[in-house]
C-alpha positions, 0 to 999 in steps of 0.5 A: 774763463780762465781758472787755475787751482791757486788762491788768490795772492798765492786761494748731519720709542723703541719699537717692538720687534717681538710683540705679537698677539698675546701683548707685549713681550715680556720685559728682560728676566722675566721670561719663563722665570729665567734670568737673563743678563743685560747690558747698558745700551750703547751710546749713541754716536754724536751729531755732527754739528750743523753747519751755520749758514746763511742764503745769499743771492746775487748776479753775474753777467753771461754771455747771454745777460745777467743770470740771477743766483741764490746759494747758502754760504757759511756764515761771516763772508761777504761779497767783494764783487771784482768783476761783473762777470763773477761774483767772490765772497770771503772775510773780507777784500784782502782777507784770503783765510777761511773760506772763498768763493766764486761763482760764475756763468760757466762758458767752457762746459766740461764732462766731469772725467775731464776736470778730474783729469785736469785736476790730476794732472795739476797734482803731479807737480811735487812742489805742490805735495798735492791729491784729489780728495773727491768728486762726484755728481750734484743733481740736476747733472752738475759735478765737483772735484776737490783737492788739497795740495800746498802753494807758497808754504800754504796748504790749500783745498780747493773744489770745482763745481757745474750746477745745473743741466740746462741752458744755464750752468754755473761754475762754482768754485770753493777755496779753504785755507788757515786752519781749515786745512787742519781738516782737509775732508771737513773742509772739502765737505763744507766746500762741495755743500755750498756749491751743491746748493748754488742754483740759478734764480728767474 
């Protein structure tokens, strides 16, 4: 399968810790008659939103059949097949801001030290002001990486992902552009969650 890191047309009750025997420990200036100071509990840290999704499933052709898939894509993307052989999501069919993605059989298993040296490489090109961002294993023996790096005046963040260890390994690959580029680590996040979730099914 030929990939390229380019987009398409340019792609989270108090417990007692004193309490002993004798009862509870006695409440702030009232124990043995000294006062003692207190001070209002720090605020608590805001949750990060949930990121809304929604479970999809679908096919795509290997070497050896179809392969079943389900994976949880952001919400607002719908499916614009162009071949078979892979399966492509994003606003729409000639709508290439926001998130894309494409999912496929992978047919050219790599190690992960190899497909980020591949992105490195791809990176030193100047013209491209380009960094890898991150990357790591998923379970059950996959990897990602992902980078951001600018084509045609755009800026992009893209990731690479193999699901899965056995005879069948999916190749998942997230785009993110537009706004979402405003926040290259939220959007790398976002890209690796819905790749981490992609599994094959039957």
């Amino acid at each position: 399968m030929t990939r390229s890191l380019i987009v398409p047309s340019l792609l989270l009750f108090l417990t007692c810790g004193a309490c002993d025997d004798q009862g509870p420990a006695p409440a702030p200036g009232e124990a043995s008659g000294k006062s003692v100071e207190t001070s209002a509990p720090a605020a608590a840290p805001e949750a990060e939103p949930k990121r809304e999704t929604e479970r999809v499933t679908g096919k795509v052709k290997g070497p050896k059949g179809e392969v079943g898939f389900a994976v949880d894509l952001p919400k607002g993307l719908i499916a614009v097949d162009e071949s078979p052989g892979m399966a492509m999501y994003r606003r729409g069919k000639d709508d290439f801001e926001g998130y894309n993605f494409a999912i496929a059989v992978e047919r050219d298993k790599r190690p992960l030290e190899l497909e980020r040296a591949r992105f490195e490489a791809a990176m030193k090109d100047p013209r491209k002001k380009g960094k890898v961002l991150d990357s790591g294993t998923i379970d059950e023996g996959g990897w990602y990486v992902a980078a951001s790096f600018e084509e045609g005046g755009k800026r992009n963040v893209t990731l690479m992902a193999n699901v899965g260890s056995g005879e069948v390994v999916l190749m998942c690959r997230g785009d993110a552009t537009g706004e979402l580029t405003k926040d290259e680590e939220a959007a790398a996040k976002t890209l690796r969650e819905t790749c981490a979730s992609l599994h094959a099914e039957g």
